[in-house]
GUDO-318923 format. One line per field, with one value per atom (N, C-alpha, C): x, y, z; atom name; residue in three letters; residue number from 1. Coordinates in steps of 0.2 Angstrom, whole numbers, plus 5000, padded with zeros to 4 digits. Example, Ala and Ser with C-alpha at 12.3 -4.5 7.8 and 13.67 -1.06 7.14 Angstrom:
% GUDO-318923
X = [5066/5062/5066/5064/5068/5064] $
Y = [4972/4978/4984/4989/4995/5000] $
Z = [5039/5039/5039/5035/5036/5039] $
a = [N/CA/C/N/CA/C] $
r = [ALA/ALA/ALA/SER/SER/SER] $
k = [1/1/1/2/2/2] $
***
This chain:
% GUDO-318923
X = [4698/4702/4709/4714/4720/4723/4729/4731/4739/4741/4745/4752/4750/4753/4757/4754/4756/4764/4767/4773/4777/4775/4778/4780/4785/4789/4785/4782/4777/4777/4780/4782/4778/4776/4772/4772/4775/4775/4769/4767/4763/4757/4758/4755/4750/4749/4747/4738/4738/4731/4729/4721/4720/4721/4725/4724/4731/4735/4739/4739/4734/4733/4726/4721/4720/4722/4728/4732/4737/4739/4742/4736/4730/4726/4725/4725/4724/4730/4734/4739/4742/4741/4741/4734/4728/4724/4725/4730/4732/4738/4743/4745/4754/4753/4759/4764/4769/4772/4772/4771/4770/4773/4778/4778/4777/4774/4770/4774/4777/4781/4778/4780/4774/4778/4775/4779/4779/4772/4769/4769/4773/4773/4766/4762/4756/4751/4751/4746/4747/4755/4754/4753/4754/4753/4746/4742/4733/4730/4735/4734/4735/4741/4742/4738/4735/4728/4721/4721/4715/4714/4721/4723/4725/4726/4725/4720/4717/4707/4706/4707/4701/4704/4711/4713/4717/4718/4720/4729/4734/4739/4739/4749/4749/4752/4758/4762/4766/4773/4779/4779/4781/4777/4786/4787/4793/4792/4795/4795/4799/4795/4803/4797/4802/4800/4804/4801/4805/4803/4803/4803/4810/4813/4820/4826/4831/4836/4837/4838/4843/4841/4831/4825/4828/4825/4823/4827/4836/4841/4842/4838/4839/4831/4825/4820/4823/4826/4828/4833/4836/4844/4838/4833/4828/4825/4822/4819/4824/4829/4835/4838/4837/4838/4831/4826/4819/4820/4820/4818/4824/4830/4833/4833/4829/4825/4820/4817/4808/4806/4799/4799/4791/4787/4784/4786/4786/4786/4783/4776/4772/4774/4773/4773/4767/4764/4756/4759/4766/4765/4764/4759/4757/4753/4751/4746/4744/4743/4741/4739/4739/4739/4733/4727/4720/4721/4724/4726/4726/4724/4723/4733/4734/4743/4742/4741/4746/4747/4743/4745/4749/4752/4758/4764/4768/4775/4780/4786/4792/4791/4791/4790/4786/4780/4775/4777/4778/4781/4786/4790/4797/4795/4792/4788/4784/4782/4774/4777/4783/4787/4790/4793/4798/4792/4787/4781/4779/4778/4775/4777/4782/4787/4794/4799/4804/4804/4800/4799/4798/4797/4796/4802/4805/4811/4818/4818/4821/4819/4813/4810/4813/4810/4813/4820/4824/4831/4835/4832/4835/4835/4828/4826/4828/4830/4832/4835/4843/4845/4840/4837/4833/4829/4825/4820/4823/4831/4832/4833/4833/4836/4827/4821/4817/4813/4809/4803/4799/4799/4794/4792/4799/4799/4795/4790/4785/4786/4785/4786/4778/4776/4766/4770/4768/4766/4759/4758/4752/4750/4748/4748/4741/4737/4731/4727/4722/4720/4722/4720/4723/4730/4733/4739/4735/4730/4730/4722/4718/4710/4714/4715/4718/4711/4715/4708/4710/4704/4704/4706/4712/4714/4720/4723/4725/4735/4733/4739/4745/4748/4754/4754/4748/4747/4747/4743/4741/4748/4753/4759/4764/4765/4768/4764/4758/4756/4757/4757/4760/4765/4770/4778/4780/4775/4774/4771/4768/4765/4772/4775/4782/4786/4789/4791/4791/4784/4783/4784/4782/4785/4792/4794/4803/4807/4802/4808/4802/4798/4795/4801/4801/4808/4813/4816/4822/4822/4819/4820/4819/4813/4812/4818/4823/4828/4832/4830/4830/4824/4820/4813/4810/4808/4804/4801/4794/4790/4786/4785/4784/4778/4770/4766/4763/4760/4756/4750/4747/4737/4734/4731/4728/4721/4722/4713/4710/4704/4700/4697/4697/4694/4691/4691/4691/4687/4683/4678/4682/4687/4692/4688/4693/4690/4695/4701/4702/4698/4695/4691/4685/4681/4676/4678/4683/4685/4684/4686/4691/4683/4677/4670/4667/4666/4667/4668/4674/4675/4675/4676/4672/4667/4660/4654/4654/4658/4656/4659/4664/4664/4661/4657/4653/4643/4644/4640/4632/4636/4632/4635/4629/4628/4629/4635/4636/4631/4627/4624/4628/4632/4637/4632/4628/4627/4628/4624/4623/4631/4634/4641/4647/4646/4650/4649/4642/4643/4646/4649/4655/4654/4659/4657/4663/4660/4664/4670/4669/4676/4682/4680/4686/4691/4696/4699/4696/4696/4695/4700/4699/4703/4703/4711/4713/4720/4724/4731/4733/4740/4747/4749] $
Y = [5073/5076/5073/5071/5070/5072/5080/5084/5081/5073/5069/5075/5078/5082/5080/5073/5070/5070/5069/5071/5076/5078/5086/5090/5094/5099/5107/5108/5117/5122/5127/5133/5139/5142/5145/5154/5158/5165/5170/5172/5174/5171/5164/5160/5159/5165/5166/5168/5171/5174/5174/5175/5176/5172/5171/5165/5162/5165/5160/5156/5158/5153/5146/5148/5143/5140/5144/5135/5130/5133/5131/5124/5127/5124/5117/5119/5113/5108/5111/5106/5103/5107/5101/5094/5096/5093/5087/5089/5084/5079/5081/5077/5079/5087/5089/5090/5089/5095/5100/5106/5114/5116/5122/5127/5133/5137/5145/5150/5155/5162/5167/5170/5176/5183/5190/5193/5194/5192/5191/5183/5183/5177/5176/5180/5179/5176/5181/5176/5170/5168/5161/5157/5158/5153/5152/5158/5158/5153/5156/5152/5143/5142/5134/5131/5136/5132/5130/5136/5134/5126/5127/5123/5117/5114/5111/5109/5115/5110/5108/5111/5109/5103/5100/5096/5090/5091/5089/5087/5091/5094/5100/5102/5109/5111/5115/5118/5120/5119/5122/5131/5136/5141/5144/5149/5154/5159/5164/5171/5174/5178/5181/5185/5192/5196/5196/5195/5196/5203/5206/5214/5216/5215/5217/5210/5215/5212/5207/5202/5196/5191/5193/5189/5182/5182/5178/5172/5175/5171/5166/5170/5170/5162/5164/5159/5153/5154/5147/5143/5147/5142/5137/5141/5136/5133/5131/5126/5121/5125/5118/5114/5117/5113/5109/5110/5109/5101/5101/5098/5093/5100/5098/5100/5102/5104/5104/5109/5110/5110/5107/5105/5112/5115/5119/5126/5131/5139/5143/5147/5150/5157/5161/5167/5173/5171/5175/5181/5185/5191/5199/5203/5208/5214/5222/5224/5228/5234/5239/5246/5252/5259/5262/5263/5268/5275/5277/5285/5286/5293/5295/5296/5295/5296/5302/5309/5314/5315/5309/5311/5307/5298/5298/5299/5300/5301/5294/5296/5292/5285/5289/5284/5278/5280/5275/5270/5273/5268/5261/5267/5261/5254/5259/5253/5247/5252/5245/5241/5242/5240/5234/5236/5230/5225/5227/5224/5218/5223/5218/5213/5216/5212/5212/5214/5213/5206/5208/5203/5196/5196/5188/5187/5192/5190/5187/5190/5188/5182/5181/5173/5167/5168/5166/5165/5167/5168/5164/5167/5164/5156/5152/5146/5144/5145/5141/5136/5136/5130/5125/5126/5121/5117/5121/5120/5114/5114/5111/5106/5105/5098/5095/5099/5096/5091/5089/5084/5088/5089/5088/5099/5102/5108/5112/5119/5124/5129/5134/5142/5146/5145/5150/5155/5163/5167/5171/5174/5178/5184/5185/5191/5193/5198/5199/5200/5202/5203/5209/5214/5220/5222/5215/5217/5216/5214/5215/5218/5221/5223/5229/5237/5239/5241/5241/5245/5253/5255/5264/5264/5270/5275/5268/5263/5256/5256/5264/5262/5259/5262/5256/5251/5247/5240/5236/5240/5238/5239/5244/5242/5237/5236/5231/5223/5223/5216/5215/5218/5219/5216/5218/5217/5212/5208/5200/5194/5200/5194/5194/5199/5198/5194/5195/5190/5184/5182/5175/5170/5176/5173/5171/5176/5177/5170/5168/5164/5156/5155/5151/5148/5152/5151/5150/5155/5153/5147/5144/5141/5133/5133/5127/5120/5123/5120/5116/5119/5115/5113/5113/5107/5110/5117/5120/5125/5124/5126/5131/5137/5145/5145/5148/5150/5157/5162/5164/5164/5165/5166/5173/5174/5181/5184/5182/5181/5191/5190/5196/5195/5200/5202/5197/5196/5190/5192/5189/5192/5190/5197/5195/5201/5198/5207/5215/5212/5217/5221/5217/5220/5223/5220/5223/5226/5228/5235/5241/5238/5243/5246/5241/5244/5248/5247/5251/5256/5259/5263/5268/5265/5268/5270/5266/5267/5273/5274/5280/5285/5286/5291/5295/5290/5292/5290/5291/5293/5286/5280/5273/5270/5266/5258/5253/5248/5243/5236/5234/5226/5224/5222/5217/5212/5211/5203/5198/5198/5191/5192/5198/5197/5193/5197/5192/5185/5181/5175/5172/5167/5162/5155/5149/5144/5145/5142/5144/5138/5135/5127/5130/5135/5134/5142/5145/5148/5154/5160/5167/5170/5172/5174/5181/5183/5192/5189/5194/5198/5201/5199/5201/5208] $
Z = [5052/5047/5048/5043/5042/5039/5041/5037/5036/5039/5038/5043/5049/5053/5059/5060/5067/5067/5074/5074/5071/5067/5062/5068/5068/5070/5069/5071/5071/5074/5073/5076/5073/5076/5075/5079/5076/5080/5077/5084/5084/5087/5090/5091/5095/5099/5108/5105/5101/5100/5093/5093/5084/5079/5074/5069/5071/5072/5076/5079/5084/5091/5086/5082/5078/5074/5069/5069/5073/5080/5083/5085/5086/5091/5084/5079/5074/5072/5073/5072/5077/5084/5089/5088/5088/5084/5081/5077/5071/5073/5079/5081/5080/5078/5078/5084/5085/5089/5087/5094/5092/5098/5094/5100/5098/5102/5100/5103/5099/5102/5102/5106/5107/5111/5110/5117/5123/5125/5129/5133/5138/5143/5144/5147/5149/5143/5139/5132/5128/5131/5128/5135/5141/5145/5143/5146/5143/5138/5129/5125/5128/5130/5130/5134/5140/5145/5142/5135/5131/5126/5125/5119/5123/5130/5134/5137/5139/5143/5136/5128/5122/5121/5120/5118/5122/5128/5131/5129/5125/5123/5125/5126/5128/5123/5119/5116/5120/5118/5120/5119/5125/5126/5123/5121/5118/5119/5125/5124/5120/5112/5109/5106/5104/5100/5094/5088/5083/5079/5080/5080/5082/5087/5087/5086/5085/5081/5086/5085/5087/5092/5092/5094/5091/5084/5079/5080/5082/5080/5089/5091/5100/5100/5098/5096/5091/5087/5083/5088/5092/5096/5101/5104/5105/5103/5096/5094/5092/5090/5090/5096/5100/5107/5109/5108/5108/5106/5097/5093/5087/5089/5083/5077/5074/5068/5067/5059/5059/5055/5056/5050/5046/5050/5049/5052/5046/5052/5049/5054/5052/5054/5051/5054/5055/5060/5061/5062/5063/5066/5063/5063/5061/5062/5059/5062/5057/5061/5056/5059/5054/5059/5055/5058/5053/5053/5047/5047/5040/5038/5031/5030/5023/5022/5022/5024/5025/5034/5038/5043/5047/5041/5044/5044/5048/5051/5046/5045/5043/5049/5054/5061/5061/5058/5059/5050/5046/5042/5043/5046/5048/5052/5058/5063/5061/5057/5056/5049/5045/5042/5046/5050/5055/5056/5061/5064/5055/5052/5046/5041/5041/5035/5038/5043/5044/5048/5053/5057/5054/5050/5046/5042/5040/5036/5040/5044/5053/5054/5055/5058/5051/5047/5038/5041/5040/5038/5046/5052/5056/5056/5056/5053/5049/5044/5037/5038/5042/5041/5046/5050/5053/5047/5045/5039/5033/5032/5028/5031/5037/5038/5039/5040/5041/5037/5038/5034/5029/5023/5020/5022/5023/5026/5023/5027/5023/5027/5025/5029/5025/5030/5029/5032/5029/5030/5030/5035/5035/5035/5028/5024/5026/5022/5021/5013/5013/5004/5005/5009/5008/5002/5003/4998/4990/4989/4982/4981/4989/4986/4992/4991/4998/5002/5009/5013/5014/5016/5017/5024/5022/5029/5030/5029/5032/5024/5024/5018/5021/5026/5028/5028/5032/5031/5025/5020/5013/5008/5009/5005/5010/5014/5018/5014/5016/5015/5009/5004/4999/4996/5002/5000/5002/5010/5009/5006/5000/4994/4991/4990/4983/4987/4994/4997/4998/4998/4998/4991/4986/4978/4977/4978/4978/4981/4987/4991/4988/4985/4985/4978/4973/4968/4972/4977/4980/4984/4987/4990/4988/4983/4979/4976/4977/4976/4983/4991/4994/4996/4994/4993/4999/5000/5005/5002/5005/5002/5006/5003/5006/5001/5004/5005/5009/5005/5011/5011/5016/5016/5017/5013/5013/5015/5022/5023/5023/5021/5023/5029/5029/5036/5040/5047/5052/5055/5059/5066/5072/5074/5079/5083/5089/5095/5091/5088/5085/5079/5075/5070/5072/5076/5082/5086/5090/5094/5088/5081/5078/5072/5074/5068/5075/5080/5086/5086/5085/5083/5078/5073/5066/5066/5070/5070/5075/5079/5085/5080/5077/5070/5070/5066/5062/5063/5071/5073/5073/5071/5071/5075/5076/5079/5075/5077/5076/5079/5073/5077/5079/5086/5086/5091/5091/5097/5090/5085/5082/5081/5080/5076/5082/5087/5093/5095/5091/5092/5091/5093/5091/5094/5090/5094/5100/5106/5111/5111/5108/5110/5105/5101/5098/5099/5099/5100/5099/5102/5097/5091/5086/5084/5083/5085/5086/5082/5081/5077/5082/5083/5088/5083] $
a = [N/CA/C/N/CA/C/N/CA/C/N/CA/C/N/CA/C/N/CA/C/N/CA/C/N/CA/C/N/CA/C/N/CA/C/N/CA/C/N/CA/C/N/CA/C/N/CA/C/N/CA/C/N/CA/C/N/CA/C/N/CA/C/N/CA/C/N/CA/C/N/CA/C/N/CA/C/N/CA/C/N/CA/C/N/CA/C/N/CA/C/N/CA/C/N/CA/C/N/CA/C/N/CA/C/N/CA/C/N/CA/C/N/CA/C/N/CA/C/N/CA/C/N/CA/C/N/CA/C/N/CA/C/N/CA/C/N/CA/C/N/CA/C/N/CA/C/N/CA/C/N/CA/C/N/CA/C/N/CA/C/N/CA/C/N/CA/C/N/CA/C/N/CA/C/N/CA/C/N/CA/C/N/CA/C/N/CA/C/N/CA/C/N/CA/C/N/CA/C/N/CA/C/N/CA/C/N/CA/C/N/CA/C/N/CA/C/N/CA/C/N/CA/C/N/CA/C/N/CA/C/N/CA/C/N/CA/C/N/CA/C/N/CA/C/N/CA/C/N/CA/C/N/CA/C/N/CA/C/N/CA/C/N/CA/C/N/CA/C/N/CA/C/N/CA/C/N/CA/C/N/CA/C/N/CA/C/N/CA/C/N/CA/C/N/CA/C/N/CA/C/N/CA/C/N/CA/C/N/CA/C/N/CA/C/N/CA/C/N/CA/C/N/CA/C/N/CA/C/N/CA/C/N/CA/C/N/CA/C/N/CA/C/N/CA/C/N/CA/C/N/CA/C/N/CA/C/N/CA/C/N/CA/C/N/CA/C/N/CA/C/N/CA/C/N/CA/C/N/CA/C/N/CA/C/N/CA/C/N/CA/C/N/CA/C/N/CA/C/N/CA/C/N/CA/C/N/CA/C/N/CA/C/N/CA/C/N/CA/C/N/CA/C/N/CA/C/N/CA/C/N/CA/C/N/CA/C/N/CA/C/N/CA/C/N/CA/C/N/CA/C/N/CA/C/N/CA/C/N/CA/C/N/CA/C/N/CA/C/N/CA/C/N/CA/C/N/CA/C/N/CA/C/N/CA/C/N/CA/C/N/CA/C/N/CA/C/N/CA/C/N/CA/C/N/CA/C/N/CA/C/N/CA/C/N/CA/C/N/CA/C/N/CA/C/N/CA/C/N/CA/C/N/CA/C/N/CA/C/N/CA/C/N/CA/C/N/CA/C/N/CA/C/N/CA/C/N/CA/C/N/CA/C/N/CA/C/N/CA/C/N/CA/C/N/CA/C/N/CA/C/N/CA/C/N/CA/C/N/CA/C/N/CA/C/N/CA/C/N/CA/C/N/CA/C/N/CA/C/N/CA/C/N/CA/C/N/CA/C/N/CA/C/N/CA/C/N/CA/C/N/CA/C/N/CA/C/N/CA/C/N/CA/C/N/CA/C/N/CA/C/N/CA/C/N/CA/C/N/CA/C/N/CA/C/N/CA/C/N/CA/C/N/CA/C/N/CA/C/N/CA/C/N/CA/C/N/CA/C/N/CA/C/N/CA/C/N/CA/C/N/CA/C/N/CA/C/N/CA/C/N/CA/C/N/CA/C/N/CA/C/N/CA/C/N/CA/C/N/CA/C/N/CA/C/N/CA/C/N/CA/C/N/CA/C/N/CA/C/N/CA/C/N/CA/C/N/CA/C/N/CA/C/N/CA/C/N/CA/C/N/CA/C/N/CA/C/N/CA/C/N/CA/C/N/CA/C/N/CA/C/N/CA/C/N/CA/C] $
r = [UNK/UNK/UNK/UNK/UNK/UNK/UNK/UNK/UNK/UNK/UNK/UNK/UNK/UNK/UNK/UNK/UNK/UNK/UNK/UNK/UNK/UNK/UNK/UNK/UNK/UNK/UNK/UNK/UNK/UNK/UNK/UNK/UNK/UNK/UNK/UNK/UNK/UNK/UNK/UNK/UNK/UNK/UNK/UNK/UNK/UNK/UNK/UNK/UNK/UNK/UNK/UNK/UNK/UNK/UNK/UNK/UNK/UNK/UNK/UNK/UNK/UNK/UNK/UNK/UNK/UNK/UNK/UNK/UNK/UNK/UNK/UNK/UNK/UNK/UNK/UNK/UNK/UNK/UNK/UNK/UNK/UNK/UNK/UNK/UNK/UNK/UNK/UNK/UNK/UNK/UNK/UNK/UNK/UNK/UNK/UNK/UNK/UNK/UNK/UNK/UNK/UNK/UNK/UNK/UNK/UNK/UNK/UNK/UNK/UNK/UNK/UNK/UNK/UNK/UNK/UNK/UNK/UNK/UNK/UNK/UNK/UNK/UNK/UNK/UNK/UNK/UNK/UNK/UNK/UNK/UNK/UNK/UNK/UNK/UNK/UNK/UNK/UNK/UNK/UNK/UNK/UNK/UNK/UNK/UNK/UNK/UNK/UNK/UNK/UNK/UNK/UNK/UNK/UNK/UNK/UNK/UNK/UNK/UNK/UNK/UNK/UNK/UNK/UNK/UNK/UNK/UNK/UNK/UNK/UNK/UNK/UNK/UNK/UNK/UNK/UNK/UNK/UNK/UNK/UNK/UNK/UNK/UNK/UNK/UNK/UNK/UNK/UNK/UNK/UNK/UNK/UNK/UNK/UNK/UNK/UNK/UNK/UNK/UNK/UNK/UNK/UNK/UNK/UNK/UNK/UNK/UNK/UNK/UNK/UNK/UNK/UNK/UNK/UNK/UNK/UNK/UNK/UNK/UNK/UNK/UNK/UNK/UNK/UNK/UNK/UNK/UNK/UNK/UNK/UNK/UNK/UNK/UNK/UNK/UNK/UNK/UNK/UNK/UNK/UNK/UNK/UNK/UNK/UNK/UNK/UNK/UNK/UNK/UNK/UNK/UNK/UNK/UNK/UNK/UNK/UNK/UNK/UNK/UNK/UNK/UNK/UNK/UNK/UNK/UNK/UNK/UNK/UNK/UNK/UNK/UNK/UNK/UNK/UNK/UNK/UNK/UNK/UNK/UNK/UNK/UNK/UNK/UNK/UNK/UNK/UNK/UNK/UNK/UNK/UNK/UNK/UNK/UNK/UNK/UNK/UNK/UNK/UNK/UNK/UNK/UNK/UNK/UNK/UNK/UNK/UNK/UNK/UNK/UNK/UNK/UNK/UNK/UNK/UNK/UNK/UNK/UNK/UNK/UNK/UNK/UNK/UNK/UNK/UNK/UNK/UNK/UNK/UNK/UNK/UNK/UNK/UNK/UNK/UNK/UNK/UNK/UNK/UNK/UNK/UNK/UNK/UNK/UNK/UNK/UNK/UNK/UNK/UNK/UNK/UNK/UNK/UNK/UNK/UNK/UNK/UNK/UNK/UNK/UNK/UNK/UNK/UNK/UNK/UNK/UNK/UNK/UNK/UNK/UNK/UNK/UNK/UNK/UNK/UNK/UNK/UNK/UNK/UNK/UNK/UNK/UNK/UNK/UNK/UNK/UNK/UNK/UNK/UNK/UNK/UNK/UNK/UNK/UNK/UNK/UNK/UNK/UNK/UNK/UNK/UNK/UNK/UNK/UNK/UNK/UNK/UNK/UNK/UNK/UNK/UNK/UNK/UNK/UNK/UNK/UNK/UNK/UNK/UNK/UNK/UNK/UNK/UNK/UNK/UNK/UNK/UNK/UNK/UNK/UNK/UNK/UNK/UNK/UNK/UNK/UNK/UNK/UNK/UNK/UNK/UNK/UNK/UNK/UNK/UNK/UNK/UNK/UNK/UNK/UNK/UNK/UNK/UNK/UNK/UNK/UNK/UNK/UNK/UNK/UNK/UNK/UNK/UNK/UNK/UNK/UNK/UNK/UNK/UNK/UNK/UNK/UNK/UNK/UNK/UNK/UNK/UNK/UNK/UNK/UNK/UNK/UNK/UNK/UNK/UNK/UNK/UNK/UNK/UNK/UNK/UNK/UNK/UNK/UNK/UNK/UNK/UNK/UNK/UNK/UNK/UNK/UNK/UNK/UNK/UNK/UNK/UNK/UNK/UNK/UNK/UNK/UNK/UNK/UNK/UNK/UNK/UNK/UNK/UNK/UNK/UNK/UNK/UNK/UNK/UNK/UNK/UNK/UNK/UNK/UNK/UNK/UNK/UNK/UNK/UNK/UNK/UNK/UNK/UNK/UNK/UNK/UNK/UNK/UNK/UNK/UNK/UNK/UNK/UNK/UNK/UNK/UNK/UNK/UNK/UNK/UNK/UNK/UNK/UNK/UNK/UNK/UNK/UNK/UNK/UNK/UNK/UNK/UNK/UNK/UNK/UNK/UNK/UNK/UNK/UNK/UNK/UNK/UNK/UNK/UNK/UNK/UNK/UNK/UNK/UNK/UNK/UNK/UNK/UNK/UNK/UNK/UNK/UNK/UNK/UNK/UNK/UNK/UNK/UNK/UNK/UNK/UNK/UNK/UNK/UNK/UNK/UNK/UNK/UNK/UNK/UNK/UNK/UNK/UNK/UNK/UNK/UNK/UNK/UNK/UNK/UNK/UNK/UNK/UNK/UNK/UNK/UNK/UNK/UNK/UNK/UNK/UNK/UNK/UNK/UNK/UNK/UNK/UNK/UNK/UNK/UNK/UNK/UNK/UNK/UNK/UNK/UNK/UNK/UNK/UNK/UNK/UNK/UNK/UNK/UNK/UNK/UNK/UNK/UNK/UNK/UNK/UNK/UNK/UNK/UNK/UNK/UNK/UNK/UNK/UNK/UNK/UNK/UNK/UNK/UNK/UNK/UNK/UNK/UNK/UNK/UNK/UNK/UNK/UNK/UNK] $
k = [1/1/1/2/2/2/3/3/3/4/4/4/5/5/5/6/6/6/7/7/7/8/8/8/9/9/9/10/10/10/11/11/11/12/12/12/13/13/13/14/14/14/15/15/15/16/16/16/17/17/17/18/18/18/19/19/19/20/20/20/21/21/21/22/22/22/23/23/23/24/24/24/25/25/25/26/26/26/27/27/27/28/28/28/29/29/29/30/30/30/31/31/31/32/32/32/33/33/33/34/34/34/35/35/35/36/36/36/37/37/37/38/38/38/39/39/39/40/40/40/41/41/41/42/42/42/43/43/43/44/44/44/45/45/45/46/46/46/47/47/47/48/48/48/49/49/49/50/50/50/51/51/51/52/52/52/53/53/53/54/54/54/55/55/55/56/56/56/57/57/57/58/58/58/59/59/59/60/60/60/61/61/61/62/62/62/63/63/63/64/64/64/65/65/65/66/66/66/67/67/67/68/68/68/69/69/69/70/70/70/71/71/71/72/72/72/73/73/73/74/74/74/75/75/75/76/76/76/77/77/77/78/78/78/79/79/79/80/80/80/81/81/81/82/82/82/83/83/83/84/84/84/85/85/85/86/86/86/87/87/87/88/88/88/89/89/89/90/90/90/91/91/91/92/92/92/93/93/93/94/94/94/95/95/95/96/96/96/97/97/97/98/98/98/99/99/99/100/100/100/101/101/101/102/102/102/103/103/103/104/104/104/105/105/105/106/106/106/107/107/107/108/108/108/109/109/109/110/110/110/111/111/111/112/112/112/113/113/113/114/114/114/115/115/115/116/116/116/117/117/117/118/118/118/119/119/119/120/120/120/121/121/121/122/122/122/123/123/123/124/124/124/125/125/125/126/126/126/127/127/127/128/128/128/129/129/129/130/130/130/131/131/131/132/132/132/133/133/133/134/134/134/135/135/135/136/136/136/137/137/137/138/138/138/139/139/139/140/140/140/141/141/141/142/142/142/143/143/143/144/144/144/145/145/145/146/146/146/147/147/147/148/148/148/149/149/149/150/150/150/151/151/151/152/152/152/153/153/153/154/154/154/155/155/155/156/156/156/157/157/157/158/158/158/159/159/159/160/160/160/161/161/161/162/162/162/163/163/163/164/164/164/165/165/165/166/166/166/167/167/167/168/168/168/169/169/169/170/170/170/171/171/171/172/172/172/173/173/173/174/174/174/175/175/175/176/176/176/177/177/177/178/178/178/179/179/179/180/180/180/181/181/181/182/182/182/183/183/183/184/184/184/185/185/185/186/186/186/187/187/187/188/188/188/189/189/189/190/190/190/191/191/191/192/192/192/193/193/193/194/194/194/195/195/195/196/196/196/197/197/197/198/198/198/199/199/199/200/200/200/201/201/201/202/202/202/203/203/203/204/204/204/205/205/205/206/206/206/207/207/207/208/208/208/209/209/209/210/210/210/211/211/211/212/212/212/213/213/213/214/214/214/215/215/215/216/216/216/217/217/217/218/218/218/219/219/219/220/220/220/221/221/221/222/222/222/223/223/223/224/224/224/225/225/225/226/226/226/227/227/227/228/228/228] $
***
């Protein structure tokens, strides 16, 4: 496969685990440069030992939280000293809270707010002038379908993901004019340990068993896939 990626500039937050750490492992793959930010120091080391013994490349490893104010802008002054400029920025970071709506709190809105769509807008906005000065520049967001099929008990998530679809529209106009191009991906449901911890649980509920062997089979070369 040639996703014509070699040498490209690919930053990727969110990067340490989950679909993240899979496209990170792919466009090293293809011959990018990549650095993967994460909040966790430990889970990107992990991550880049993986994406190392599979590939024999590591990724440039960035400890930042863009959840709080003045990460995003703290991560870019690094990719500029890094690189220079960029030419790819993905932003895997996201979650979600299972609760029927009258039993969440303002609290859990806000947060899981910042967590799901502030956080990107920070990363966005921090990076722009890099992005212009890059090659052939694109900004992936990663949404879920939830924003347009919702899930049950998952309403936070579901008007947030939501509001990263209208975002990603808004700035794909806006920004078409400096010839960057905004995307997001909307995957369904994934076979992570997160979604298996979380039928797991569902299942004890409501008082079932979950098949999980065939479901935890995986091919072992390639990364697992979880959500930060």
């Amino acid at each position: 496969m040639d996703l014509e990626y070699r040498n490209r500039r690919v930053l990727i937050i969110g990067g340490s685990y989950g679909i993240g750490e899979a496209t990170a492992h792919l466009a090293l793959a293809e011959g990018a440069e990549v650095a993967i930010a994460s909040r966790s120091e430990d889970n990107l080391a992990a991550a880049a030992s993986r994406m190392e013994a599979a590939l024999g490349r590591r990724p440039q490893t960035i400890v930042a939280d863009v959840t709080q104010p003045g990460s995003a802008e703290e991560l870019a002054g690094r990719v500029s000293d890094l690189w220079g400029g960029l030419d790819v920025l993905v932003s895997a970071v996201g979650g979600s809270i299972r609760s029927a709506f009258a039993e969440l709190s303002d609290e859990d809105w806000l947060g899981n707010y910042t967590f799901n769509v502030l956080s990107t807008v920070r990363a966005i906005r921090a990076h722009l002038p890099l992005l212009t000065s890059g090659e052939a520049p694109a900004v992936v967001m990663l949404g879920a379908a939830a924003s347009k099929m919702p899930y049950a008990h998952q309403i936070v998530s579901n008007v947030h993901k939501a509001g990263l679809l209208g975002l990603s529209k808004t700035l794909a106009s806006e920004f078409a004019p400096l010839g960057i191009r905004v995307n997001l991906v909307a995957p369904g449901r994934t076979l992570t340990p997160l979604w298996t911890n979380r039928a797991d649980k569902i299942a004890a509920e409501e008082g079932r068993r979950r098949p999980g062997d065939q479901c935890r089979r995986r091919d072992r070369s390639r990364p697992a896939l979880r959500r930060e």
